[in-house]
PDB file with SEQRES, HELIX, SHEET and CRYST1 records, atoms N, CA, C and O in Angstrom:
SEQRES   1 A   83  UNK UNK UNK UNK UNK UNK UNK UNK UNK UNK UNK UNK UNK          
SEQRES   2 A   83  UNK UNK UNK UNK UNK UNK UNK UNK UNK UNK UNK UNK UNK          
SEQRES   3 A   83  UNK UNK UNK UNK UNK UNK UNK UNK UNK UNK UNK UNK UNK          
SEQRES   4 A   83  UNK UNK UNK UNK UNK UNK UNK UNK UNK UNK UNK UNK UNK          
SEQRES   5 A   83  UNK UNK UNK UNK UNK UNK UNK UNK UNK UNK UNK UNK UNK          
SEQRES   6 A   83  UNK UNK UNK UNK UNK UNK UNK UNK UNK UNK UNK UNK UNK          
SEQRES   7 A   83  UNK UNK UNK UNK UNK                                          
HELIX    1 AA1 UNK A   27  UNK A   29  5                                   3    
SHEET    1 AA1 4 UNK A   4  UNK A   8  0                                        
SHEET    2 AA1 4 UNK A  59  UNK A  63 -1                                        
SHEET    3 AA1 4 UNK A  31  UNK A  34 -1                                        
SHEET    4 AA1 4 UNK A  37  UNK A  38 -1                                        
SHEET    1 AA2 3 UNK A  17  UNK A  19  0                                        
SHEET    2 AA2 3 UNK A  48  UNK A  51 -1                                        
SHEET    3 AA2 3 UNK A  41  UNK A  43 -1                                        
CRYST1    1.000    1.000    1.000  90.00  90.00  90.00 P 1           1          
ATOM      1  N   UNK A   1     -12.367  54.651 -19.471  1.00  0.00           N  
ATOM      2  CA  UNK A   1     -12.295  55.719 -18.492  1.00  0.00           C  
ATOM      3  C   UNK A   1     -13.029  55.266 -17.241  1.00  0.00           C  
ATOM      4  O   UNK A   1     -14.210  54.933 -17.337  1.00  0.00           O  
ATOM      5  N   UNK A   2     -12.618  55.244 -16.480  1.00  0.00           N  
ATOM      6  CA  UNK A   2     -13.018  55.453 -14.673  1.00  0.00           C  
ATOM      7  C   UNK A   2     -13.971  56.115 -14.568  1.00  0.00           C  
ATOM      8  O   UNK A   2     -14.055  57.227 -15.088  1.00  0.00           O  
ATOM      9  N   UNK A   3     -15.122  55.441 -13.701  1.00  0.00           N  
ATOM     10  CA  UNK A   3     -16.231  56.694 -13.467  1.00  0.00           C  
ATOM     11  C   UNK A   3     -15.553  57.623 -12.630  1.00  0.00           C  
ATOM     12  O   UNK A   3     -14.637  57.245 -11.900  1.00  0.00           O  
ATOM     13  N   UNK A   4     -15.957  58.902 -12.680  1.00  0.00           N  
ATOM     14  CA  UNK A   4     -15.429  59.918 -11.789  1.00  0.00           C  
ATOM     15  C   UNK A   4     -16.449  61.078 -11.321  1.00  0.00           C  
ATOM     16  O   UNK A   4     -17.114  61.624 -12.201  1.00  0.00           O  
ATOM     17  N   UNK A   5     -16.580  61.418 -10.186  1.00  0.00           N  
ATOM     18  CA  UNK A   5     -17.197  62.109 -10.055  1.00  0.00           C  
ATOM     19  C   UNK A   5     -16.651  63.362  -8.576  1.00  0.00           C  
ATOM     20  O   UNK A   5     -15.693  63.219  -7.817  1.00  0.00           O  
ATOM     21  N   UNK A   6     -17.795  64.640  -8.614  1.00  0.00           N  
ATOM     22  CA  UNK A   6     -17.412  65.234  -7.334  1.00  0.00           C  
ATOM     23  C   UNK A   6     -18.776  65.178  -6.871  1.00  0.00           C  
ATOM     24  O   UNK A   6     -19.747  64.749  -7.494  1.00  0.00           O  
ATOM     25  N   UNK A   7     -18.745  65.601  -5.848  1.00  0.00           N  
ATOM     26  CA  UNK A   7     -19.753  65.799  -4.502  1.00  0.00           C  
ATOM     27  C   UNK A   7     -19.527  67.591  -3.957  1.00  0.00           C  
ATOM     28  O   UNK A   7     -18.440  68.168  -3.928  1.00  0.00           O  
ATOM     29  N   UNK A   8     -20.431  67.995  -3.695  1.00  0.00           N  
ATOM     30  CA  UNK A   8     -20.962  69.496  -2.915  1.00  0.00           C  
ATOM     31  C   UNK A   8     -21.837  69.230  -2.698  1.00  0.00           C  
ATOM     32  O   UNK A   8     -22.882  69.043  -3.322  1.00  0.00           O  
ATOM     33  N   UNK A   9     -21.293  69.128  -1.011  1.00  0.00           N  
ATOM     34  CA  UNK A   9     -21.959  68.856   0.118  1.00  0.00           C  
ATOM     35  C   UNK A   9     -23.318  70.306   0.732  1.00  0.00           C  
ATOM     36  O   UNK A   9     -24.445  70.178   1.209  1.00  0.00           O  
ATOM     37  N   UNK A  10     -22.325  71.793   0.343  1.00  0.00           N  
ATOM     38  CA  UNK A  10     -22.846  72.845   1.017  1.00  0.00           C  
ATOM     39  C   UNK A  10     -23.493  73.773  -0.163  1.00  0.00           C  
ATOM     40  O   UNK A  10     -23.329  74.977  -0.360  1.00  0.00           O  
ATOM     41  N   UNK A  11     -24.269  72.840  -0.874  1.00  0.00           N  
ATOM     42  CA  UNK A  11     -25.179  74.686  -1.626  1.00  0.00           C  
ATOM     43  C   UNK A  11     -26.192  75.043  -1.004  1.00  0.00           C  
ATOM     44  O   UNK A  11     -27.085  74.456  -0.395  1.00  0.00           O  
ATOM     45  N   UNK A  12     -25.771  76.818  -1.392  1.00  0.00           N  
ATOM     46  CA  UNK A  12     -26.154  77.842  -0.081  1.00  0.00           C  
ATOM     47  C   UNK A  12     -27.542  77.905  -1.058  1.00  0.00           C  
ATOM     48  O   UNK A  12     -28.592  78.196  -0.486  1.00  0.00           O  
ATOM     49  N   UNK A  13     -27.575  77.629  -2.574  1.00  0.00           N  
ATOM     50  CA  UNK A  13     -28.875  78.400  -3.300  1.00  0.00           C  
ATOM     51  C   UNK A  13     -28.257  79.689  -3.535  1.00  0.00           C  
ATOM     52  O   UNK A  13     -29.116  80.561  -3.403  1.00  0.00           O  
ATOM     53  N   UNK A  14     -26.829  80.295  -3.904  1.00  0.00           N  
ATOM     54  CA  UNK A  14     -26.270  81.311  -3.885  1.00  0.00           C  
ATOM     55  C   UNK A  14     -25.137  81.389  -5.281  1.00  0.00           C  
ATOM     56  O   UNK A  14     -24.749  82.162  -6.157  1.00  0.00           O  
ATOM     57  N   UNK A  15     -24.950  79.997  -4.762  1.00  0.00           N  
ATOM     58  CA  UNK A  15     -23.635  79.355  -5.815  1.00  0.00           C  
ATOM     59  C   UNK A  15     -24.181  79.067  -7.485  1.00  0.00           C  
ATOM     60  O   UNK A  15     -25.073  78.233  -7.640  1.00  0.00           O  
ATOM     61  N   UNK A  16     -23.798  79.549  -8.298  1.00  0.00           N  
ATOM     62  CA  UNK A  16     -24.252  78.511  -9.728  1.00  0.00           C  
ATOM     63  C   UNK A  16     -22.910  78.165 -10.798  1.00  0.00           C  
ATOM     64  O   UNK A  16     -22.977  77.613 -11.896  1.00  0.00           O  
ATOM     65  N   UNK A  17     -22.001  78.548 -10.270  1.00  0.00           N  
ATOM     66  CA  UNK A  17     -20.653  78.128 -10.754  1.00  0.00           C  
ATOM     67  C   UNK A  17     -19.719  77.206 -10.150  1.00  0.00           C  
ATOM     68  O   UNK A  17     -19.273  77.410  -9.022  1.00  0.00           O  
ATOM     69  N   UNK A  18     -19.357  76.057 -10.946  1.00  0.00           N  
ATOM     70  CA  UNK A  18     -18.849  75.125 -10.226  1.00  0.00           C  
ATOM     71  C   UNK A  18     -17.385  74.652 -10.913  1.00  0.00           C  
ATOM     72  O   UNK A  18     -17.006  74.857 -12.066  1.00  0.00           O  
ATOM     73  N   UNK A  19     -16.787  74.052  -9.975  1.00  0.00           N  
ATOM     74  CA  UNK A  19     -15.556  73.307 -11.296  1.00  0.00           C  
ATOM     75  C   UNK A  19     -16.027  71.853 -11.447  1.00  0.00           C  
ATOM     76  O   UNK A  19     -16.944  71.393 -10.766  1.00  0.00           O  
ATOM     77  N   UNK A  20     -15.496  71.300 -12.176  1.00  0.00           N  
ATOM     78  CA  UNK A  20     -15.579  69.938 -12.871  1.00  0.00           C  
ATOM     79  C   UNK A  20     -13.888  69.212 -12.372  1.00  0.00           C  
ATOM     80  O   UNK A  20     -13.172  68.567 -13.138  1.00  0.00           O  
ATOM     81  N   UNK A  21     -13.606  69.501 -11.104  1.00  0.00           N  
ATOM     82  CA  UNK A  21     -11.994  69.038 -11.533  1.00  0.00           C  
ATOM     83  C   UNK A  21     -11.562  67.277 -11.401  1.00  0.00           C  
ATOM     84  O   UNK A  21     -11.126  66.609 -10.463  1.00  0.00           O  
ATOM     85  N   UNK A  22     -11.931  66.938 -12.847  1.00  0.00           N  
ATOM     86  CA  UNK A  22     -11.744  65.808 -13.282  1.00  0.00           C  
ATOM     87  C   UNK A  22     -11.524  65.650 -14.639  1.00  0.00           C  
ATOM     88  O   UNK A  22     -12.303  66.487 -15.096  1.00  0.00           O  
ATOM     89  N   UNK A  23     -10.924  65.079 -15.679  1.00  0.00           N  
ATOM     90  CA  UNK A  23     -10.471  64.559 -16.778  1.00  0.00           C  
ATOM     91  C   UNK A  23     -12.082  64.210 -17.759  1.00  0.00           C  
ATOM     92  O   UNK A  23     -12.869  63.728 -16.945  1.00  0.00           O  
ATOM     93  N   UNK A  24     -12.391  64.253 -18.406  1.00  0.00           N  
ATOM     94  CA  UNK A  24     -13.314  63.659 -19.597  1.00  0.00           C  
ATOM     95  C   UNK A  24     -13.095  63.852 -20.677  1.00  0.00           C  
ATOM     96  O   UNK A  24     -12.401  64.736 -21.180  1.00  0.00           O  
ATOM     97  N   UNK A  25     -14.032  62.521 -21.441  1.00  0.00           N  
ATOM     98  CA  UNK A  25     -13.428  62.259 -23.151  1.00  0.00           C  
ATOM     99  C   UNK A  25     -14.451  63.377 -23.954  1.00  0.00           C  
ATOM    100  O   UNK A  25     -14.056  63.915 -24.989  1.00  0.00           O  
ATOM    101  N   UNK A  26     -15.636  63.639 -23.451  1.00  0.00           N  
ATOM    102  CA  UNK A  26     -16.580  64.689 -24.218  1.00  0.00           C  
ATOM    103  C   UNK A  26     -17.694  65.393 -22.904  1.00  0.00           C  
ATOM    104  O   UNK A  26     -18.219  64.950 -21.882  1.00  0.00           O  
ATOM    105  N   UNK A  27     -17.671  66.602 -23.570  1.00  0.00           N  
ATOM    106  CA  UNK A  27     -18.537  67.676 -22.142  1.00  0.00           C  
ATOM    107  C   UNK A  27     -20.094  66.455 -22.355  1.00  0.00           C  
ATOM    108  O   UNK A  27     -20.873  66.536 -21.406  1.00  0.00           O  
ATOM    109  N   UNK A  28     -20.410  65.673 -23.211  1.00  0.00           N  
ATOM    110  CA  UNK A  28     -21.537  65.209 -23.351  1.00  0.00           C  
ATOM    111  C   UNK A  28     -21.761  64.445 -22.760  1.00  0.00           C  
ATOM    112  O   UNK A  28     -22.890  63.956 -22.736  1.00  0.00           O  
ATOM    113  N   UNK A  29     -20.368  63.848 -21.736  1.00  0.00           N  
ATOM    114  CA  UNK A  29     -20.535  62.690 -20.230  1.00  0.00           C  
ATOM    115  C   UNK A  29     -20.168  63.237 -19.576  1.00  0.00           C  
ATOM    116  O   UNK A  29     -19.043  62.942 -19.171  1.00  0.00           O  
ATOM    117  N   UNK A  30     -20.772  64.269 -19.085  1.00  0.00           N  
ATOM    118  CA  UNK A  30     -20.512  65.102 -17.574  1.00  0.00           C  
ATOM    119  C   UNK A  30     -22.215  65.318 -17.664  1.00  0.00           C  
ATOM    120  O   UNK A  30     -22.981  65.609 -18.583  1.00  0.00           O  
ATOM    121  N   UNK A  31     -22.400  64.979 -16.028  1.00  0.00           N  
ATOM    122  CA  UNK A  31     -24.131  65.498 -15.640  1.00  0.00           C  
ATOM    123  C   UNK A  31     -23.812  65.683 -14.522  1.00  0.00           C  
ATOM    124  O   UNK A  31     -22.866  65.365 -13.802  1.00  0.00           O  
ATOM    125  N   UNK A  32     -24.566  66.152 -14.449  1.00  0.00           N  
ATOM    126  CA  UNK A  32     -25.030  66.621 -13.277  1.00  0.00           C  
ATOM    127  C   UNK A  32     -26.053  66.416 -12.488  1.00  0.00           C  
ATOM    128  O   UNK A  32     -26.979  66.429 -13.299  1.00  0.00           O  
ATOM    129  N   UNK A  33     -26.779  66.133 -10.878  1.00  0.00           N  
ATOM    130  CA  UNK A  33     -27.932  66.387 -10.289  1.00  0.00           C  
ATOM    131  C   UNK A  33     -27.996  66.750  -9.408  1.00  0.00           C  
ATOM    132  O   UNK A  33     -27.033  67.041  -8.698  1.00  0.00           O  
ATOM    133  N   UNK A  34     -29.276  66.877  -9.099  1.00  0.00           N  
ATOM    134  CA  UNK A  34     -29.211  67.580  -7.428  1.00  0.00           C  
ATOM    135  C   UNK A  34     -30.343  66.616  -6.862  1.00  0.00           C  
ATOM    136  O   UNK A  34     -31.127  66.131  -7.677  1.00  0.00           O  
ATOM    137  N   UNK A  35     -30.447  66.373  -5.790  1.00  0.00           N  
ATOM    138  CA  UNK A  35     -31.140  65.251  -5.044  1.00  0.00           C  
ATOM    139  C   UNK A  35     -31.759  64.158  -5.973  1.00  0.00           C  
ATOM    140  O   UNK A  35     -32.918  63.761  -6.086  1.00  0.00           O  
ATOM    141  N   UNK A  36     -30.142  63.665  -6.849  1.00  0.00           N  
ATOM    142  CA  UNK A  36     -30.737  62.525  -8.075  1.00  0.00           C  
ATOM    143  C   UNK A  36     -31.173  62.609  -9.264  1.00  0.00           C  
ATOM    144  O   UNK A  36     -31.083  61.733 -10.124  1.00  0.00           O  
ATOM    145  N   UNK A  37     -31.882  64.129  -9.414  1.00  0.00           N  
ATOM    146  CA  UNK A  37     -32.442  64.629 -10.329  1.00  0.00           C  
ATOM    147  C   UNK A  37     -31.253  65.321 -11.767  1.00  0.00           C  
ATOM    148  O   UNK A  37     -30.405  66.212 -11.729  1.00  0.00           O  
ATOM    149  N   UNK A  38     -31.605  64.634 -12.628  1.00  0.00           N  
ATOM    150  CA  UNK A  38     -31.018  65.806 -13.495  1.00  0.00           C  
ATOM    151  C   UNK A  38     -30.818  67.411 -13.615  1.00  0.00           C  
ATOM    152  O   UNK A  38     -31.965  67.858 -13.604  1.00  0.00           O  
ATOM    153  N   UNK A  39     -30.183  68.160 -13.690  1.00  0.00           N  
ATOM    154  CA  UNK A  39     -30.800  69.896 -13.603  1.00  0.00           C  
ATOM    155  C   UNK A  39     -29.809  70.174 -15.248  1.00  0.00           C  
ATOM    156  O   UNK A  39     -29.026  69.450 -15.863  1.00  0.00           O  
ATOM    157  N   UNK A  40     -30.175  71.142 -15.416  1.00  0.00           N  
ATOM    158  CA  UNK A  40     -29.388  71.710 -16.840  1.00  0.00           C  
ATOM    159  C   UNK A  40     -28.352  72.277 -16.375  1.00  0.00           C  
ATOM    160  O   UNK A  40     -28.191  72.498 -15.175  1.00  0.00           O  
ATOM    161  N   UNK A  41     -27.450  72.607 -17.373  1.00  0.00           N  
ATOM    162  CA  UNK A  41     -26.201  73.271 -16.940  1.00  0.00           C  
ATOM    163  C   UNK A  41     -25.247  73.932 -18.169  1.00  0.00           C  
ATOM    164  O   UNK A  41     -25.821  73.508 -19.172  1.00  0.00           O  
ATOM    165  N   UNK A  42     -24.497  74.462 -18.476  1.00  0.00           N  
ATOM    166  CA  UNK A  42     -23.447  74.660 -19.457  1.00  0.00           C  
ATOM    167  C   UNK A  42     -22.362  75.023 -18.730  1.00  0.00           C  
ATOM    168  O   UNK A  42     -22.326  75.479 -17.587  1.00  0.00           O  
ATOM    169  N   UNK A  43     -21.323  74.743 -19.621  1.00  0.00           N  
ATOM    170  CA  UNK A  43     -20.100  74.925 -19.458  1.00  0.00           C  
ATOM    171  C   UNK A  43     -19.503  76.166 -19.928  1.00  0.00           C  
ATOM    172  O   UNK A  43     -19.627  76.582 -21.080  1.00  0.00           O  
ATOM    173  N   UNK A  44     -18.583  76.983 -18.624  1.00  0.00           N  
ATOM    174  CA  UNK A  44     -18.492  78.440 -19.077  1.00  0.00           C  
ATOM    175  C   UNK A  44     -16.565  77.599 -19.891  1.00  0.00           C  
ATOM    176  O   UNK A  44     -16.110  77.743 -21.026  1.00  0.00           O  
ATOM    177  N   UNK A  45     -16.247  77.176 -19.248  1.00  0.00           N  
ATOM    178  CA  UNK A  45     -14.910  76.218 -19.487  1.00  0.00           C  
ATOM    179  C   UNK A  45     -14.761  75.063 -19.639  1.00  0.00           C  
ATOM    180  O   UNK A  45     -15.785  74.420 -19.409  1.00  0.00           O  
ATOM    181  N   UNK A  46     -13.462  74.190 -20.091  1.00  0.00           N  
ATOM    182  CA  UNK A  46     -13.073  72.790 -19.857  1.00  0.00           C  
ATOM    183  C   UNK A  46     -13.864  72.157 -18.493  1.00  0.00           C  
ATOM    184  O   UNK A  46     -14.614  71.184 -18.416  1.00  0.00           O  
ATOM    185  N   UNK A  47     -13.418  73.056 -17.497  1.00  0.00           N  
ATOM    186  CA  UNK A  47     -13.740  72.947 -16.022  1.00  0.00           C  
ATOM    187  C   UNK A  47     -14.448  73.577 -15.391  1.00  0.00           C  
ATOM    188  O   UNK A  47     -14.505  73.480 -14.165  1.00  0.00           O  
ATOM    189  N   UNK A  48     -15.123  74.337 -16.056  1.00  0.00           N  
ATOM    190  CA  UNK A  48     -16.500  74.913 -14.912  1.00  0.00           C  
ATOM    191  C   UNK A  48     -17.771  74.875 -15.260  1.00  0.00           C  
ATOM    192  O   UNK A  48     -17.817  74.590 -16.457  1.00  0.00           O  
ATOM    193  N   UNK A  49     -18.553  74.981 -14.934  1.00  0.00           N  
ATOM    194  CA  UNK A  49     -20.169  74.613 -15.535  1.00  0.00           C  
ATOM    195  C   UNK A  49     -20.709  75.762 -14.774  1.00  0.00           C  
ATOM    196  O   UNK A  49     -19.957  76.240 -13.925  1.00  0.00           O  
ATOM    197  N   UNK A  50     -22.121  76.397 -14.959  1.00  0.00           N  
ATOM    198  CA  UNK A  50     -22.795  76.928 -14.415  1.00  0.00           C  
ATOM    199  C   UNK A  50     -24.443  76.336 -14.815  1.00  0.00           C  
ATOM    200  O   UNK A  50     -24.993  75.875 -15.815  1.00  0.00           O  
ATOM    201  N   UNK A  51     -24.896  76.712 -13.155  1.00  0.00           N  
ATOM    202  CA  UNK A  51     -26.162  76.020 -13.104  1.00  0.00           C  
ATOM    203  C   UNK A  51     -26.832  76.991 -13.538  1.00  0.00           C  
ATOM    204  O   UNK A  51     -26.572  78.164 -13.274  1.00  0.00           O  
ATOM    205  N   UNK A  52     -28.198  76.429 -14.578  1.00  0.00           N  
ATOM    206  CA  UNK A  52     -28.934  77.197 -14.937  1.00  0.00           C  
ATOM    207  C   UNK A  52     -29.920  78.204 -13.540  1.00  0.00           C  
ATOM    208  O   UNK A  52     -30.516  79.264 -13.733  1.00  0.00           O  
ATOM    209  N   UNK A  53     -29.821  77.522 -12.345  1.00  0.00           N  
ATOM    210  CA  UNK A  53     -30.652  78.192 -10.586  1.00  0.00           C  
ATOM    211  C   UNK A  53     -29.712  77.118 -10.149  1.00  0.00           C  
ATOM    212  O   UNK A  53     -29.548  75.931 -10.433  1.00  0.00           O  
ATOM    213  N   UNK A  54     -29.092  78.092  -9.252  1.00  0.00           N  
ATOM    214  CA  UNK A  54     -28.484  77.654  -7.960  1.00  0.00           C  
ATOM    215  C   UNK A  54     -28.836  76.372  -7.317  1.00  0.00           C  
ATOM    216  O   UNK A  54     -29.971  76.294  -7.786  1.00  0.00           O  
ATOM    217  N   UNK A  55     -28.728  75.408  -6.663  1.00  0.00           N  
ATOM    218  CA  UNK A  55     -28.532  74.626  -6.266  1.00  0.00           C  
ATOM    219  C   UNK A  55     -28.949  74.803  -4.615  1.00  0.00           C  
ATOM    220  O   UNK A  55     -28.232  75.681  -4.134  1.00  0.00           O  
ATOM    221  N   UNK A  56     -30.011  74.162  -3.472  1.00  0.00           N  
ATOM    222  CA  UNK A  56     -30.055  74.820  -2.538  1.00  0.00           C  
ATOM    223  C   UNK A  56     -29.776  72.970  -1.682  1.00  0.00           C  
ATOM    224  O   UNK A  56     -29.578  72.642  -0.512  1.00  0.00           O  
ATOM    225  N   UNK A  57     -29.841  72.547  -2.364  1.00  0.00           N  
ATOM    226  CA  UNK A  57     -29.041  70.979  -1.961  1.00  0.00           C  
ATOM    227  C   UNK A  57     -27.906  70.169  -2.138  1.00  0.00           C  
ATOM    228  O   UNK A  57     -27.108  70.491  -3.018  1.00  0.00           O  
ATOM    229  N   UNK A  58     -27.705  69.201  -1.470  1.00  0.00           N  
ATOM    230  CA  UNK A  58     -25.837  68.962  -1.720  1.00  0.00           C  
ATOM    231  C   UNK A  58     -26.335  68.194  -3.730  1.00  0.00           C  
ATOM    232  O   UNK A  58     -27.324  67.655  -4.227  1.00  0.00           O  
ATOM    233  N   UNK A  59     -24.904  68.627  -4.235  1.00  0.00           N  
ATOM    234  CA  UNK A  59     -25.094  68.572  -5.768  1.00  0.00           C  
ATOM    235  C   UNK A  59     -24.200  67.275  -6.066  1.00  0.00           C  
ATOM    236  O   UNK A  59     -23.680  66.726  -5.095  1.00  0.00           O  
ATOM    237  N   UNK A  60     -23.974  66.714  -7.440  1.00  0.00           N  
ATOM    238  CA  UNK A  60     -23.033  65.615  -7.698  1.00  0.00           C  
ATOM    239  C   UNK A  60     -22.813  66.123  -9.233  1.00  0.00           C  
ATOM    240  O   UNK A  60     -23.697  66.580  -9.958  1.00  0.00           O  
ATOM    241  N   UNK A  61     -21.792  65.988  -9.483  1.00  0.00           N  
ATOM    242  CA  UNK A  61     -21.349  65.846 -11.069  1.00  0.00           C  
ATOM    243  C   UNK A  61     -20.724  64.508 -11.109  1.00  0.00           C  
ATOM    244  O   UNK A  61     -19.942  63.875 -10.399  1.00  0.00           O  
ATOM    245  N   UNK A  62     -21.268  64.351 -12.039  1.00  0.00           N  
ATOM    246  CA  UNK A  62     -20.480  63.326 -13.087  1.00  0.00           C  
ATOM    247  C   UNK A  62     -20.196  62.878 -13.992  1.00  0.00           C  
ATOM    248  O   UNK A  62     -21.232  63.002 -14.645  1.00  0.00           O  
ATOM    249  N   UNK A  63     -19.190  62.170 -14.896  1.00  0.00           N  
ATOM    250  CA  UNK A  63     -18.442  62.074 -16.198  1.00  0.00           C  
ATOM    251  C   UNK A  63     -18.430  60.330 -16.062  1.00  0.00           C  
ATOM    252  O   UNK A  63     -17.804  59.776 -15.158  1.00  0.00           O  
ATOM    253  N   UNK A  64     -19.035  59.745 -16.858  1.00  0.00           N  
ATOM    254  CA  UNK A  64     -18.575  58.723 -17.518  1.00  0.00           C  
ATOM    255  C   UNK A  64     -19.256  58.390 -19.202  1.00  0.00           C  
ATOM    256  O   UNK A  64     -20.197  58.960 -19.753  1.00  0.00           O  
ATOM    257  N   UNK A  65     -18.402  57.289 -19.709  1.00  0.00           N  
ATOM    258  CA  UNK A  65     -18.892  57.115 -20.630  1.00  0.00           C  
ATOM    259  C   UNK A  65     -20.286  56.445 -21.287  1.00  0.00           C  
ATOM    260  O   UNK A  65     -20.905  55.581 -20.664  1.00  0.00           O  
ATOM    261  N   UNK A  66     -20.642  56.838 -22.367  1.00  0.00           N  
ATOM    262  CA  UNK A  66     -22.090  56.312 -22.469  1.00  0.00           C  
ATOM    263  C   UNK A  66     -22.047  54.455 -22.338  1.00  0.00           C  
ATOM    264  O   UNK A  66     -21.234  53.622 -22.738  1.00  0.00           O  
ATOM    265  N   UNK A  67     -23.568  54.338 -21.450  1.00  0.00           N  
ATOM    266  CA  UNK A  67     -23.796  52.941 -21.043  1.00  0.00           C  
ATOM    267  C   UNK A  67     -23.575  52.169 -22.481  1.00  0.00           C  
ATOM    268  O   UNK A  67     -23.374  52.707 -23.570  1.00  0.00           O  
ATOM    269  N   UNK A  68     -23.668  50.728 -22.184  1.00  0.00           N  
ATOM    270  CA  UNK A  68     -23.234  49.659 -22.818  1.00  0.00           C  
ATOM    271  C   UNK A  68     -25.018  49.325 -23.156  1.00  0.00           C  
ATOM    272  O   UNK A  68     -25.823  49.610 -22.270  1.00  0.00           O  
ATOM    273  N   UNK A  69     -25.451  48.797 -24.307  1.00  0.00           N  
ATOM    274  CA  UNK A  69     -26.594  48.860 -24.387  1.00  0.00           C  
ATOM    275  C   UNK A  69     -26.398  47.339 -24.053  1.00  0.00           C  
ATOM    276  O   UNK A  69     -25.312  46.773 -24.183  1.00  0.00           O  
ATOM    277  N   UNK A  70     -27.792  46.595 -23.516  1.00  0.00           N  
ATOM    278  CA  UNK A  70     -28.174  45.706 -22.856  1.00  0.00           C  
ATOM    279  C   UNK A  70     -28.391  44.300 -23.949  1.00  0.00           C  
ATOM    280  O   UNK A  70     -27.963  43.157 -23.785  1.00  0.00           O  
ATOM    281  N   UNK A  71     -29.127  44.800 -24.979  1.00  0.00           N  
ATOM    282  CA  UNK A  71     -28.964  44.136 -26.360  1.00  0.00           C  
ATOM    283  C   UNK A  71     -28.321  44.424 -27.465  1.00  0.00           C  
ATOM    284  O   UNK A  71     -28.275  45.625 -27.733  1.00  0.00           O  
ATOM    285  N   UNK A  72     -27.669  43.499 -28.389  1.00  0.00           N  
ATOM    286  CA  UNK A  72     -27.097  43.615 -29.275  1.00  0.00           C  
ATOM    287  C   UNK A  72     -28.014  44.243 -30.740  1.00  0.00           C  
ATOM    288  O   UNK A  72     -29.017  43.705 -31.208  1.00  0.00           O  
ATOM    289  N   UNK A  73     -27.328  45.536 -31.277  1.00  0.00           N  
ATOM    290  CA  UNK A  73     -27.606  46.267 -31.790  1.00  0.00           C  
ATOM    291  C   UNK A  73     -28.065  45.153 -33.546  1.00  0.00           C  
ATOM    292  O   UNK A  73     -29.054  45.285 -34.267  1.00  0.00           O  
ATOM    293  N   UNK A  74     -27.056  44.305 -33.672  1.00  0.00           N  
ATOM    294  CA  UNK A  74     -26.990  43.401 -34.680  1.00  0.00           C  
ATOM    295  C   UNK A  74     -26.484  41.907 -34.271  1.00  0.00           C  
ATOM    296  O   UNK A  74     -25.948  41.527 -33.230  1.00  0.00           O  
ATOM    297  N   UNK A  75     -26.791  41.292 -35.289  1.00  0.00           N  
ATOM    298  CA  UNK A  75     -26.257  40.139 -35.254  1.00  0.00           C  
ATOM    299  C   UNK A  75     -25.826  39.113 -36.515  1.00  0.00           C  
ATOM    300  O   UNK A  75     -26.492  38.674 -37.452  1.00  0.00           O  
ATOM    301  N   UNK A  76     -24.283  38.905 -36.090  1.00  0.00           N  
ATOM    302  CA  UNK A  76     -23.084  38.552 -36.439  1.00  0.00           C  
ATOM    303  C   UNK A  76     -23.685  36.800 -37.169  1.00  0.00           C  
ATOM    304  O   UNK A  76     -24.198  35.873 -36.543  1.00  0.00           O  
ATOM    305  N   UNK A  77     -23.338  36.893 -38.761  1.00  0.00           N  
ATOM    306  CA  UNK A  77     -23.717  35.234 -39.057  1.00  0.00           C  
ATOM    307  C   UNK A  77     -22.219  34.974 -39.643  1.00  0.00           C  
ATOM    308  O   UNK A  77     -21.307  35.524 -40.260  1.00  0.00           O  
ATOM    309  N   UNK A  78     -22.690  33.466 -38.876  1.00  0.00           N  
ATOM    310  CA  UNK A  78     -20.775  32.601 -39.990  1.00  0.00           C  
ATOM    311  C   UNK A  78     -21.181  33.280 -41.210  1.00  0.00           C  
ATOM    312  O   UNK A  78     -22.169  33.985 -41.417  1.00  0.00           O  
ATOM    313  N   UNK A  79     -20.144  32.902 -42.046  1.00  0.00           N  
ATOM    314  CA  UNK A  79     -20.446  33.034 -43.058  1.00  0.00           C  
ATOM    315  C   UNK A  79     -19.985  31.226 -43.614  1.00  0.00           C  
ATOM    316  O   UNK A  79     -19.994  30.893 -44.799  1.00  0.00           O  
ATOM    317  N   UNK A  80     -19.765  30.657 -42.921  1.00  0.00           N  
ATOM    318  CA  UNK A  80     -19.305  29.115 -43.130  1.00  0.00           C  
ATOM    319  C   UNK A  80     -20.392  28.456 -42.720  1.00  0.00           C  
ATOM    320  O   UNK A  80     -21.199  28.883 -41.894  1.00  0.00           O  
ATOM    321  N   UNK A  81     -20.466  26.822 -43.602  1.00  0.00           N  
ATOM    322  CA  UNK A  81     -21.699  25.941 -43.220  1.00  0.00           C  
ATOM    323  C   UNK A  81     -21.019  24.661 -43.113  1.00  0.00           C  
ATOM    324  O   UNK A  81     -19.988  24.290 -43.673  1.00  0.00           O  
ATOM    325  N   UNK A  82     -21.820  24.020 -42.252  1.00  0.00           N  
ATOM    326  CA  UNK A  82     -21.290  22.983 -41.607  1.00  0.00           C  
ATOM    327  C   UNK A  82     -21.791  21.431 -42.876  1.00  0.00           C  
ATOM    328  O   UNK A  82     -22.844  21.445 -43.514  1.00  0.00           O  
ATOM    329  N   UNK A  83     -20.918  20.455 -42.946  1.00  0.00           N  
ATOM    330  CA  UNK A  83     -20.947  19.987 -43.852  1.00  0.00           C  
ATOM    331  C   UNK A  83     -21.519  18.651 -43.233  1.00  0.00           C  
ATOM    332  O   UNK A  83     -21.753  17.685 -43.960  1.00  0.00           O  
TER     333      UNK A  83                                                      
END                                                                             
């Protein structure tokens, strides 16, 4: 999946309902922040979220999938030996 995201540019601090209008594989890669910051949120729908307090700065959502971890979780042995 494509990162995807929206931008709101204008919160009044009035607004706490938003849409999501973009595609995702689970509500559990959609976040949200506001000046970078994480804020909480739930989803009243597929596509709308509401902020737990309004928003009085431009906001970002976004959906992608969880990061790729940096190290390998395990590691893979031949099972063959060299003769």
């Amino acid at each position: 999946m494509a990162n995807s995201y929206v931008f709101y540019p204008s919160a009044t601090g009035s607004t706490t309902d938003y849409s999501v209008p973009f595609e995702y594989l689970s509500q559990t890669f959609v976040k949200a922040t506001v000046n970078g910051a994480s804020v909480p949120f739930t989803f009243l729908s597929t596509y709308m979220i509401r902020f737990t307090t309004a928003p009085w700065v431009p906001s970002r959502f976004i959906a992608r999938p969880p990061r790729l971890r940096s190290t390998p979780t395990s590691t893979a042995r031949s099972s063959s030996t060299a003769s």
